[in-house]
C-alpha positions in Angstrom: 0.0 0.0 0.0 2.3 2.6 1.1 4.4 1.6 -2.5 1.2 2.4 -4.2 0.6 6.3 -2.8 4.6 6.7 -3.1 4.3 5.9 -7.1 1.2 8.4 -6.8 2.6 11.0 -5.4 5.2 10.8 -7.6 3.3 10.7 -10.6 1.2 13.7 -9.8 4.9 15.2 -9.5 6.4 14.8 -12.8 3.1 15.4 -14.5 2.5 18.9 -12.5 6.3 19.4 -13.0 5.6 18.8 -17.2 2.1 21.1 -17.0 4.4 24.0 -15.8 6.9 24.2 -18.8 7.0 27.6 -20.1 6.7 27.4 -23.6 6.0 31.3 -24.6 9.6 30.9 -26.1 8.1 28.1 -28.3 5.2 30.9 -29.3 7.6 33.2 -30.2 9.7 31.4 -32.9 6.6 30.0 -34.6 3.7 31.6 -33.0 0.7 29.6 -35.0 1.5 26.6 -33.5 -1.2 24.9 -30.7 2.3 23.7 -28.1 -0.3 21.5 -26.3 -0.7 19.1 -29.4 3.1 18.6 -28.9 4.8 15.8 -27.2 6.6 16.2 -24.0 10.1 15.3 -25.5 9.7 17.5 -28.7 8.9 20.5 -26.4 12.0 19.5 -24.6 14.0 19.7 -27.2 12.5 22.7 -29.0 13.5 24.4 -25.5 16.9 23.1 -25.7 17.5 24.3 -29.0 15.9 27.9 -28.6 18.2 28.2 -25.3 21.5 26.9 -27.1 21.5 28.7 -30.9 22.9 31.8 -30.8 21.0 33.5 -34.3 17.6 34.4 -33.7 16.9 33.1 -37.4 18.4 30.1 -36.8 15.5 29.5 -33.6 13.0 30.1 -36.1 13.9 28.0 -39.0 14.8 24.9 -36.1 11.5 25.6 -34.1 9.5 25.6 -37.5 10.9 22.8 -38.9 10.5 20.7 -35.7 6.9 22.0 -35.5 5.8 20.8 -39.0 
């Protein structure tokens, strides 16, 4: 029993943690895009990329083509 609230709990954790990315970086490289019909690991990654590439045309052109 006490396994089965501990695997709850954390549960409810990673998925309030994954409900509270910030994705209005996402929005601004290709802002007709709906983010919630993307996966968790493509969001990650779309983050990742918009926080590493230096050239702000560079974002876009990644972001788009990811979002596609």
């Amino acid at each position: 029993m006490k396994t089965l609230i501990a695997s709850a709990a954390l549960a409810l954790t990673a998925f309030s943690a994954s409900a509270m990315v910030d994705t209005s970086a996402i929005e601004q490289y290709a802002p007709n895009v709906d983010v919630s019909t993307l996966s968790e690991a493509e969001v990650n990654s779309i983050l990742s990329a918009i926080h590493s590439i230096e050239s702000a045309s560079e974002k876009r052109a990644f972001v788009q083509a990811l979002v596609k």
